[in-house]
Residue frames relative to the residue before (quaternion, step in Angstrom):
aa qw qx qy qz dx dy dz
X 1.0000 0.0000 0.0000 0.0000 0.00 0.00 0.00
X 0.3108 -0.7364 0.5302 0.2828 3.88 -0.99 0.63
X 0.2933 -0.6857 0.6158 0.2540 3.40 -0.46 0.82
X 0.5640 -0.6458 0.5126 0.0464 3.24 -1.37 1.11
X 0.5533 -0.4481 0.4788 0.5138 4.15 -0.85 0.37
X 0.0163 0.8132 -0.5813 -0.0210 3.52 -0.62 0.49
X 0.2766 0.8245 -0.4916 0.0460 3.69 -0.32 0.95
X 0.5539 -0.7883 0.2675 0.0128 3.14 -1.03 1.97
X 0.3506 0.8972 -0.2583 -0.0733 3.54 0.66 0.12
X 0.0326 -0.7316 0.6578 -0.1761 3.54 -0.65 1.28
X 0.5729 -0.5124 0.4808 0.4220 3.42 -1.96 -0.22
X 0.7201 -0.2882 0.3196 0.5444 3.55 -1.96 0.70
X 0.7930 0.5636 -0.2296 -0.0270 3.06 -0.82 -0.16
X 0.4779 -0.5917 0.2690 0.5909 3.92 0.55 -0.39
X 0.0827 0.7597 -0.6277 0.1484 4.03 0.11 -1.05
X 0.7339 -0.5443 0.1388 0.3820 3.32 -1.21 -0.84
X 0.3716 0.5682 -0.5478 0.4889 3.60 1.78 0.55
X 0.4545 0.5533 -0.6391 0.2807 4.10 0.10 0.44
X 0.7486 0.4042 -0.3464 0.3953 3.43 0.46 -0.40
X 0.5885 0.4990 -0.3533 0.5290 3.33 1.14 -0.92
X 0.5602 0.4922 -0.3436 0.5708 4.22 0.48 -0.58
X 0.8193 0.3875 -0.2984 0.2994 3.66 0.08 -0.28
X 0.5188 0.4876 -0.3480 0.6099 3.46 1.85 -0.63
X 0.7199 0.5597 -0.3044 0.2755 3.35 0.56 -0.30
X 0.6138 0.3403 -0.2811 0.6545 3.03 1.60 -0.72
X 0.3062 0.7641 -0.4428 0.3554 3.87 1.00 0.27
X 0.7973 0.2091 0.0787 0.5607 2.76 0.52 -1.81
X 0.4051 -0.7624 0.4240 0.2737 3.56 1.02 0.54
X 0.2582 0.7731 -0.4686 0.3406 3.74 0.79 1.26
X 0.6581 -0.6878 0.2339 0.1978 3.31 -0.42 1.73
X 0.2800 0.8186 -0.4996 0.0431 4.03 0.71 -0.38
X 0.2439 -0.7211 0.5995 0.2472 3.67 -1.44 -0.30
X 0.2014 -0.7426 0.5731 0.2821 3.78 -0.51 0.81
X 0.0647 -0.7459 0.6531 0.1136 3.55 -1.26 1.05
X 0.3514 -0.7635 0.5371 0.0718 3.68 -0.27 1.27
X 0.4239 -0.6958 0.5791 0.0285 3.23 -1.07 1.67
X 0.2996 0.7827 -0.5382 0.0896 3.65 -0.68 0.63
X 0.3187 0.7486 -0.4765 0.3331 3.33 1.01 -0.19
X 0.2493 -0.7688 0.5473 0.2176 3.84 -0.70 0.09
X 0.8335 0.1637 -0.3059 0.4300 3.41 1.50 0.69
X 0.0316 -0.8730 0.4506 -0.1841 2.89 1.94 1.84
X 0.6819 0.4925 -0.4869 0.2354 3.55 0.38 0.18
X 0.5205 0.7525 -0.1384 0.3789 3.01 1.86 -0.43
X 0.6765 0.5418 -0.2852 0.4093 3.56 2.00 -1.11
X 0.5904 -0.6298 0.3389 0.3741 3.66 -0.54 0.95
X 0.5334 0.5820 -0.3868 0.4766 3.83 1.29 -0.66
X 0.7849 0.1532 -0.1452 0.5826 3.78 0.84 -0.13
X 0.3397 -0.8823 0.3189 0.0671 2.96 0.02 1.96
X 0.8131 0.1333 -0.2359 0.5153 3.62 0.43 -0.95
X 0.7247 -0.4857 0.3113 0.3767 3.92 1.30 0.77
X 0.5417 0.6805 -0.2975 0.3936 3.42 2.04 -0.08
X 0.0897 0.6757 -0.6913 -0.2400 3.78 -0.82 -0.20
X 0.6185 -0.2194 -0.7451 -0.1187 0.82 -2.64 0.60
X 0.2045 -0.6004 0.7656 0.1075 3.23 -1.86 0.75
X 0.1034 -0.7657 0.6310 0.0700 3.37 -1.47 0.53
X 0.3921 -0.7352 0.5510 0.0470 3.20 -0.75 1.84
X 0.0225 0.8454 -0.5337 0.0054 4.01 -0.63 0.74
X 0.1194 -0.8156 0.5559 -0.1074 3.62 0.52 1.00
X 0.3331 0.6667 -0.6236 0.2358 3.52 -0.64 1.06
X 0.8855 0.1815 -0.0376 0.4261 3.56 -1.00 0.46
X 0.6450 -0.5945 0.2858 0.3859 3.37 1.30 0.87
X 0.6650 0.4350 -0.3192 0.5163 3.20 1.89 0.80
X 0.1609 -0.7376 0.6244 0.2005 4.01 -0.72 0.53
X 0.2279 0.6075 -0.7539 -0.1031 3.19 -1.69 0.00
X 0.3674 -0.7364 0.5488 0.1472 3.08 -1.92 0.11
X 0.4762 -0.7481 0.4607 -0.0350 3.25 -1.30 1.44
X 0.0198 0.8435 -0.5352 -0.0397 3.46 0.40 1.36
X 0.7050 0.4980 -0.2801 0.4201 3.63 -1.68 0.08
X 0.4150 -0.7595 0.4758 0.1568 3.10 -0.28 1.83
X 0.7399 0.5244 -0.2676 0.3257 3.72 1.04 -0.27
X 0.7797 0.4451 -0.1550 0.4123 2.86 1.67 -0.47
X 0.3952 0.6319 -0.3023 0.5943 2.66 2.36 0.15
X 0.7888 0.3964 -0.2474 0.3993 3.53 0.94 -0.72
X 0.5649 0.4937 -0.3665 0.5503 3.68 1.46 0.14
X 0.5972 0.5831 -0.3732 0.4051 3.58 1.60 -0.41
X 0.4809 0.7417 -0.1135 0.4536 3.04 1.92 -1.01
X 0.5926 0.6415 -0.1049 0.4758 3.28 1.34 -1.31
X 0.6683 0.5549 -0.1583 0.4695 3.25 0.79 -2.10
X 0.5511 0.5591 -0.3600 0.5041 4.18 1.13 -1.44
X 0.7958 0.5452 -0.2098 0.1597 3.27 0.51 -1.58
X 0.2130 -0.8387 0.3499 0.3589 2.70 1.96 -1.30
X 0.6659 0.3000 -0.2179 0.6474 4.04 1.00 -0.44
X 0.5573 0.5937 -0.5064 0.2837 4.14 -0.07 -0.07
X 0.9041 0.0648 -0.0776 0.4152 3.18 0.23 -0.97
X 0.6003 -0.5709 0.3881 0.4039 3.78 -0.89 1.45
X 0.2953 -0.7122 0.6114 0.1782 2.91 -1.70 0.56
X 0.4099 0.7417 -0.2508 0.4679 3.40 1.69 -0.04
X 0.3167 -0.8381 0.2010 0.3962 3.33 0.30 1.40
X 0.4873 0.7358 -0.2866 0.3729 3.67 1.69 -1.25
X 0.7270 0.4788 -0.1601 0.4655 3.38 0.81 -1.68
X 0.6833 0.4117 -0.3592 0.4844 3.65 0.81 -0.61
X 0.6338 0.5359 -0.3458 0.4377 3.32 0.68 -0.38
X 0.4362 0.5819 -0.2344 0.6451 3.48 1.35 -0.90
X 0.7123 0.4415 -0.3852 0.3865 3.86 0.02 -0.32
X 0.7672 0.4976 -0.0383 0.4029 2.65 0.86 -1.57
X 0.5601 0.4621 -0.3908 0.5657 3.38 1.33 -0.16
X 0.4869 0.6354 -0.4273 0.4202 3.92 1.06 -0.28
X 0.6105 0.5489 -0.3922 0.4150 3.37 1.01 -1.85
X 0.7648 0.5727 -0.2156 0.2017 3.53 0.57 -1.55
X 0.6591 0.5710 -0.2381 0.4277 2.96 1.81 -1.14
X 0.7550 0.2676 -0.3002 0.5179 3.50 1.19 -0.18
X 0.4676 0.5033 -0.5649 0.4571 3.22 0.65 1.47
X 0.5695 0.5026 -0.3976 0.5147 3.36 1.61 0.03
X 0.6146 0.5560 -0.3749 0.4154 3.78 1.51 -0.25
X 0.3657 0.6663 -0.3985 0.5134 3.47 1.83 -0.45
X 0.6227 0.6250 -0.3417 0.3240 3.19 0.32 -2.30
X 0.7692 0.3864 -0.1183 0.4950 3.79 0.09 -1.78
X 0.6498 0.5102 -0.3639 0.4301 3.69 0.60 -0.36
X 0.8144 0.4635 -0.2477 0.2462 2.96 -0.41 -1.79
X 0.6128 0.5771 -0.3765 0.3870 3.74 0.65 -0.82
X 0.4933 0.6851 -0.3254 0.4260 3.02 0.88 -0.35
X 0.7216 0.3783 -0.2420 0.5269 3.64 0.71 -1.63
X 0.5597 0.5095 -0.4329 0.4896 3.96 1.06 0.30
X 0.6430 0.6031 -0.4631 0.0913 3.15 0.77 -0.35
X 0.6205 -0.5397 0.3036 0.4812 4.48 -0.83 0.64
X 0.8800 0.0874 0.0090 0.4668 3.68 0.92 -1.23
X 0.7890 -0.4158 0.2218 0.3943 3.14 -1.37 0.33
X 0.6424 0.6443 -0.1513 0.3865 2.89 1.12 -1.69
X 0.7744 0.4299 -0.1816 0.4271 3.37 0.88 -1.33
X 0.4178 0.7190 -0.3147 0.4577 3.55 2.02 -0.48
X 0.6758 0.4755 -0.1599 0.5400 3.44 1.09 -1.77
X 0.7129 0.3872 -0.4608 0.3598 3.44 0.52 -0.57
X 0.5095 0.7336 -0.2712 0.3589 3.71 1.30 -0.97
X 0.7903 0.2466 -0.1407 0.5430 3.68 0.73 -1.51
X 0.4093 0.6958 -0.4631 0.3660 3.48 0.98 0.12
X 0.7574 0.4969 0.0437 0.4214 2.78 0.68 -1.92
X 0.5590 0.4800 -0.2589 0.6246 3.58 2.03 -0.53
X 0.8498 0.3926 -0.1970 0.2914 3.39 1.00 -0.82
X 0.5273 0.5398 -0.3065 0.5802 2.74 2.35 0.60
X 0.7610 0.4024 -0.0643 0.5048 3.17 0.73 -0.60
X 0.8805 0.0492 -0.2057 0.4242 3.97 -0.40 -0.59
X 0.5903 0.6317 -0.3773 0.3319 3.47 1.49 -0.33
X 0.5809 0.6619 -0.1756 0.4399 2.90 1.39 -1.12
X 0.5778 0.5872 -0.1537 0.5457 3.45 1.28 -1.15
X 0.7352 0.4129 -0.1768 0.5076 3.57 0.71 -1.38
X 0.5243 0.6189 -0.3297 0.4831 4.07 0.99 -0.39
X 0.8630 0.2459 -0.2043 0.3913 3.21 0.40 -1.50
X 0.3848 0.6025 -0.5309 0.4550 3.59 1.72 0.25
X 0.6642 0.6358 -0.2233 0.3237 3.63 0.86 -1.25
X 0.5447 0.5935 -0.1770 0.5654 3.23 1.42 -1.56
X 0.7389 0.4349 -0.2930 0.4231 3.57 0.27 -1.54
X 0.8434 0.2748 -0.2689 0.3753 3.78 0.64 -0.42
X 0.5737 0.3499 -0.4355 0.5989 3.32 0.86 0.45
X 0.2677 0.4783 -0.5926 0.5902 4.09 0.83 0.59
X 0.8037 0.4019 -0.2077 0.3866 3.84 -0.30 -1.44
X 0.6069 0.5858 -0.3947 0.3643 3.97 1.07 -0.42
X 0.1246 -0.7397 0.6174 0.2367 3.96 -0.58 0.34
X 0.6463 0.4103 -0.4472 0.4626 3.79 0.60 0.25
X 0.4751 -0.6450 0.4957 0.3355 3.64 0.94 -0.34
X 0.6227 0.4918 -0.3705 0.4829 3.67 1.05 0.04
X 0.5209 -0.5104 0.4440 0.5206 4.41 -0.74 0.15
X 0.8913 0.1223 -0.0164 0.4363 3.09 -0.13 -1.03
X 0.8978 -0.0421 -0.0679 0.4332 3.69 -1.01 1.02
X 0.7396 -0.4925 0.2780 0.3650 4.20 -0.47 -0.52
X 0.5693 0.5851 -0.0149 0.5774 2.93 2.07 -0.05
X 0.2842 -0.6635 0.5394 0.4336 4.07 -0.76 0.79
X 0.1967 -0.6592 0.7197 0.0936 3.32 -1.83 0.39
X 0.7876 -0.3691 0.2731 0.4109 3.00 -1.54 -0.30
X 0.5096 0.6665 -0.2770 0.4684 3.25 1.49 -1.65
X 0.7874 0.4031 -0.3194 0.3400 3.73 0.24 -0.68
X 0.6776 0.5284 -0.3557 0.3676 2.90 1.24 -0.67
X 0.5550 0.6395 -0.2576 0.4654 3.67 1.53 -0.99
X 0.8557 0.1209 -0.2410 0.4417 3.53 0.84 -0.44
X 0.3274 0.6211 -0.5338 0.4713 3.13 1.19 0.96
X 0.7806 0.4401 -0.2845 0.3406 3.38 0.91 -0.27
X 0.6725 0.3746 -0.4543 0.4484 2.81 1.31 0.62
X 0.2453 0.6840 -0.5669 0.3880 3.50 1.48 0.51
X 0.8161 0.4385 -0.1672 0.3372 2.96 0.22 -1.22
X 0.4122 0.6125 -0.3787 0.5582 3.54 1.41 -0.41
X 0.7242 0.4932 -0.2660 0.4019 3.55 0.12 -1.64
X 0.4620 0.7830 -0.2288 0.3479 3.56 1.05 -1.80
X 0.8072 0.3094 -0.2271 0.4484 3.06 0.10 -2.01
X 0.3578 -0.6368 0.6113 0.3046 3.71 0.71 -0.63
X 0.2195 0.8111 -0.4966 0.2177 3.99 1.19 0.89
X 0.5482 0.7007 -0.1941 0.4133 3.63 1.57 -1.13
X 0.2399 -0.7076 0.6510 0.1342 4.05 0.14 0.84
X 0.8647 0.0547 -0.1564 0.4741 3.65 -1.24 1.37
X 0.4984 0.6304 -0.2042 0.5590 3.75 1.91 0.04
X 0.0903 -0.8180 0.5618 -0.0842 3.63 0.09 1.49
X 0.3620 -0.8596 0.3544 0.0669 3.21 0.70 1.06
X 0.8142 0.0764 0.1446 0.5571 2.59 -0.49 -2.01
X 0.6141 0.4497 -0.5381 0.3621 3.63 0.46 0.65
X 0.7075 0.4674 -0.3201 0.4224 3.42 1.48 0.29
X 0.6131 0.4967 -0.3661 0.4934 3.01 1.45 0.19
X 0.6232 0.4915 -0.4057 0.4533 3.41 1.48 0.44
X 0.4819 0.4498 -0.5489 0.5139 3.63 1.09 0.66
X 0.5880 0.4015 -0.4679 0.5235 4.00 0.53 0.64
X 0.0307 -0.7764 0.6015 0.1857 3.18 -0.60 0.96
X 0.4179 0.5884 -0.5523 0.4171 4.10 1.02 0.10
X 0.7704 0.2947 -0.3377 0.4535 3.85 0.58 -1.32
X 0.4021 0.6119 -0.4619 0.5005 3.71 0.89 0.31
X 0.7478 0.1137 -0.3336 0.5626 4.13 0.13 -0.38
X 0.5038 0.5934 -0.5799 0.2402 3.47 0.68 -0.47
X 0.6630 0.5332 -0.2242 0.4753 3.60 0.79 -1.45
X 0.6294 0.4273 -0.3538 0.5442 3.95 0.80 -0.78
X 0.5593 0.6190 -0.4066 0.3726 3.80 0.74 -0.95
X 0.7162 0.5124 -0.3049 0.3628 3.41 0.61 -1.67
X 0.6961 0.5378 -0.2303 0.4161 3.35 0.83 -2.09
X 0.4515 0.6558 -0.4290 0.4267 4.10 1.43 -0.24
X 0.6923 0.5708 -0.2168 0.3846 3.39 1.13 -0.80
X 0.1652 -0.7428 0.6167 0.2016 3.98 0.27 1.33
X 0.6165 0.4734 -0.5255 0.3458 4.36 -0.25 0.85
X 0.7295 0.3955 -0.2067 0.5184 3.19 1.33 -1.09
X 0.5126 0.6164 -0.3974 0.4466 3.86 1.30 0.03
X 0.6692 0.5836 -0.1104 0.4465 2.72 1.12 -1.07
X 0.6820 0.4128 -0.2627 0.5435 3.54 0.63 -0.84
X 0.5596 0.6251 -0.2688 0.4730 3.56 1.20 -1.58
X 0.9047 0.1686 -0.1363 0.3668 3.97 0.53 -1.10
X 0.3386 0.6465 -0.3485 0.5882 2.84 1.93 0.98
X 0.7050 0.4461 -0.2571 0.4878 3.51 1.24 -0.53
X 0.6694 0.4870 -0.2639 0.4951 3.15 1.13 -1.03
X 0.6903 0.4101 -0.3942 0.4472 3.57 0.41 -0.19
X 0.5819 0.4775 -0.3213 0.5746 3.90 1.21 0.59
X 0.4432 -0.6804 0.4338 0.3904 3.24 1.38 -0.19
X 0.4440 0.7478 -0.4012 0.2877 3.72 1.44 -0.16
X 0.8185 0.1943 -0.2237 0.4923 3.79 0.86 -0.36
């Protein structure tokens, strides 16, 4: 397949183009980061409904654009050729991963709106009692249930790569009032899952290739 001009644009930073940035440099597929910063990027006509990431694809003297961090990252997949099952159960099974950690967004993010400190602390408290906790042991409970150690079939996919990224979010302990990575260490399934991945000298690589750009 010819991989098309491909150009990626979101803020400096990881969010949800970390996963989509890493299959790419995975699979060593050409791309350009274009770095939101404007302070009324939601407004510029190149990023229609005001969302990132958008993906620009320019081939044949034609462009279009690819909203939805999920559908950019299964398109992502398709370049790669080996990410996403072809099995009809198992793709579908990915793809319900993508979703589930857009419901971990869901429970998070308000939070990063919130006017004051106070009302911040009351927000992730209350996330870090309640739906996170909830959302782990869904997480825990299926990869408990995996015999390859991977979500979805014997093989990485996309699905791993999306919620590896928020291991690693959690990990860093970045979250004010958000004990991360001391709750992901009462799972010991999402414990090898995350060691499983980092076993992998392509995804280390790409992973600490991003992070030293600030990109993951």
């Amino acid at each position: 397949m010819t991989v098309p001009n491909l150009k990626l644009k979101y803020f400096k930073g990881g969010g949800r183009a970390a996963p989509i940035r890493v299959a790419l440099r995975m699979h060593d597929i050409p791309y350009q980061d274009v770095f939101v910063t404007a302070p009324d990027y939601r407004q510029q006509p190149d990023i229609p409904l005001g969302t990132v990431p958008v993906l620009e694809i320019s081939r044949d003297g034609k462009t279009e654009t690819l909203l939805q961090s999920n559908a950019i990252l299964c398109y992502v997949a398709r370049l790669a050729g080996n990410l996403l099952p072809e099995e009809p159960l198992e793709q579908a099974r990915a793809l319900e991963y993508l979703g589930v950690v857009e419901d971990f967004y869901g429970y998070v993010v308000p939070s990063f709106r919130a006017t004051d400190d106070d009302e911040r602390k009351r927000m992730r408290e209350s996330f870090a009692a309640n739906e996170l906790p909830r959302w782990l042991r869904f997480m825990a409970s299926r990869l408990a249930r995996s015999t390859s150690g991977y979500l979805v079939g014997d093989s990485l996919s996309v699905a791993d790569l999306k919620v590896y990224s928020i291991w690693d979010w959690l990990g860093r302990d970045v979250l004010d009032y958000v004990p991360g990575s001391a709750l992901l260490a009462e799972f010991p399934s999402i414990v090898a899952h995350k060691a499983l991945l980092e076993q992998s000298a392509r995804f280390t690589t790409a992973l600490e290739a991003l992070r030293a750009e600030g990109l993951a």
